[in-house]
Phi, psi and omega in degrees: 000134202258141145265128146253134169268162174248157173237150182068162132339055180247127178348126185297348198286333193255342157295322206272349157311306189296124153354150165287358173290353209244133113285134186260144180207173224255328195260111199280009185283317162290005204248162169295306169222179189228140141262110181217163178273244190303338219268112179303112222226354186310287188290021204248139154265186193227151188289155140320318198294347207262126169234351178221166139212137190253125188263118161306044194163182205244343147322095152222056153293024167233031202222110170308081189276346197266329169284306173304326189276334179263032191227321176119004182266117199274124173265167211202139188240172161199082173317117192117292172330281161322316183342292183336307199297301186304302183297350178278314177287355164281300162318314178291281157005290187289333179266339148319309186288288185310306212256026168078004219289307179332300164326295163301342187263344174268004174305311205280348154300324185259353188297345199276332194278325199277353194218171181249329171242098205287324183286280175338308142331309173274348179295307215284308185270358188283345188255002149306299170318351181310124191235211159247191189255167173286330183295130179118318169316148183233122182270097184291129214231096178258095242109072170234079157289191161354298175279304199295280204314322192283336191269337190278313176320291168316315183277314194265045108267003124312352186103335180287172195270134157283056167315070197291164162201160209159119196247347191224051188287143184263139188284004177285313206282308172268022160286295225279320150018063188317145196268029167246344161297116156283132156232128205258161199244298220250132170298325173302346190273332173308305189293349183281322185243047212228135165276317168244152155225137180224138210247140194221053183229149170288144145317091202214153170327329177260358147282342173287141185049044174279331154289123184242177169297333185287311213263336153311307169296339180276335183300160184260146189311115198066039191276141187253115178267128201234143185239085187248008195227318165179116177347317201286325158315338178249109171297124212274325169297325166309317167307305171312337204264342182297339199262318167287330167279002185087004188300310160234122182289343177211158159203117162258111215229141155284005226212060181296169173186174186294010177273299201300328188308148150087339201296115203272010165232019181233162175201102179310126154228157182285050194063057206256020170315282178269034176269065142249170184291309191298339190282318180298300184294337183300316197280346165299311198289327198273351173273337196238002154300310180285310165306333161252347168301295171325278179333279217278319184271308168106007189245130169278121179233112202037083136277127147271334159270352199238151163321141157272144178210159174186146175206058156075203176268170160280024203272150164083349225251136187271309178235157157216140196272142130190165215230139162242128203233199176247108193283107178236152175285146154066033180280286134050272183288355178280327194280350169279338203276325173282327161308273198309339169284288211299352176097006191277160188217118183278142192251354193207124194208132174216149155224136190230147145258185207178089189033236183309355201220190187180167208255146141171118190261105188274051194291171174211157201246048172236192164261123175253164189238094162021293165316295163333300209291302180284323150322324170305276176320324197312327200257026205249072179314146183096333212284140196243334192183111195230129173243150183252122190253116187222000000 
């Protein structure tokens, strides 16, 4: 019996995924693996027993992913999953900008206290609120993972002109792509000419405060910034200052926080990307699907920290050694070298890295003696965590 624990909420669609081998239980010491969304996980330690954690969602800065790895625990992302949800609101972003409506909806709140004739007010009061249509306008689309592809795809069946940008674009990401879409490698070529920009990159050290004051000054004058992927991407003094000065006429953001709030050219929501039912059961089911392929398999699939590696099911397979390790020279041949002292016949084997660390999934078609075996890998430099699958 596997313990999975949850941390938050997580969706019934993707707990009922799990099997009768799986228990879900409240005690995270005991478990195997954890399912969790939002729930800050940075100062918490971990049991021996923890061999995975699946982040419901495509984010996990709030997850030691660099400490799990130097521990042997594989974090699992789920990329995609969400995507729809983010992208619809991002568009609902872009029609908040063109048409004013925030403005117009809190106008339109108070008429009853200010007027006895409300239709008249508004006839009256309305051409403040006048805004333009998204068609014809060219929306710079920065980022096309999952999400950047689905809003660029989206915006130009609205009619607007597309610009992508993506120095590392995948090649799955320009299959899904309308081949009508330009895509540019330098953000400076980008930024002159886009009337909207909406930023579609994960948070990391080389991405934080990546719009400055350098990439604000390249925007076209009075151009609107939509933020849906994660605060740290934007430097908020900078923003501020871009924004007083007219430099950018709006910034619409998921991601309030105590700078941005109140700003009478910003307009905050409450972090409502993937807050849909359907993005919460995609992102459960696809977290606790990866999570038992890993357990029961030994296969990785959206690790951020560890490789994807795989070699299928365990349906036929008598044993399967696998290990994670520090992508170091020669583990390879010493770990072929303790099979063949021991007489095992590898019937199948892959190894994948992933920068420091790395994979490697084995079967073997004899019977091993289990102890022997491990005792063996043990003595291996580098080896961080090696389990027998049967």
């Amino acid at each position: 019996m596997y313990n999975i624990a949850t941390l938050n909420k997580i969706s019934s669609a993707g707990l009922c995924r799990f099997t009768d081998k799986y228990k879900i239980v409240d005690d995270i010491d005991s478990a195997t693996g954890i399912m969790v969304r939002s729930q800050d996980m940075l100062s918490m330690n971990f049991s021996e027993n923890l061999l995975a954690i699946a982040r419901a969602g495509a984010g996990v800065n709030n997850i030691p992913s660099g400490k799990c790895a130097e521990n042997g625990i594989v974090v699992f992302n789920t990329p995609g999953a969400n995507a729809n949800a983010v992208k619809e609101l991002v568009v609902s972003g872009l029609m908040l900008a063109a048409r004013n409506l925030s403005d117009a909806l809190s106008w339109a709140k108070t008429l009853k206290e200010n007027t006895d004739d409300v239709a008249k007010a508004v006839e009256k009061g309305k051409s403040q609120f006048a805004g333009s249509e998204l068609k014809g306008k060219t929306l710079g689309v920065i980022g096309l993972g999952a999400i950047g592809v689905l809003v660029a795809n989206t915006a130009r069946s609205l009619g607007m002109k597309v610009i992508g940008y993506d120095p590392y674009i995948t090649l799955h990401a320009a299959h899904e792509l309308s081949n009508e879409i330009p895509v540019l490698f330098d953000l400076g070529d980008l930024l002159p000419r886009c009337d909207y920009v909406t930023i579609h990159v994960p948070a990391n050290d080389a991405t934080k405060g990546m719009l400055n004051s350098k990439r604000f000054d390249q925007m076209k004058e009075g151009a609107v910034l939509l933020n849906f992927s994660r605060d740290k991407l934007v430097n908020d003094d900078n923003l501020l200052g871009a924004l007083n000065s007219g430099k950018i006429s709006k910034y619409i953001t998921d991601f309030p926080n105590n700078k941005v709030v109140g700003h009478e050219k910003i307009v905050c929501l409450p972090h409502l990307g993937a807050s849909t039912a359907e993005a919460e059961d995609n992102c459960a089911v696809m977290a606790a699907e990866q999570l038992m392929d890993y357990i029961e398999n030994g296969n990785i699939t959206n690790s951020v920290n560890f490789p994807a590696c795989s070699l299928g099911s365990m349906a036929g397979v008598k044993e399967r050694i696998c290990i994670l390790n520090k992508n170091v020279p020669s583990v390879i041949g010493k770990l072929t070298g303790i099979l063949a002292d021991m007489d095992l016949n590898i019937g199948n084997m892959v190894n994948r890295s992933k920068g420091d660390f790395a994979c490697t999934l084995i079967d073997i078609d004899t019977e091993a003696d289990d102890a022997k075996l491990l005792r063996g890998i043990s003595t291996i430099d580098g080896i961080i965590r090696t389990r027998l699958i049967k």
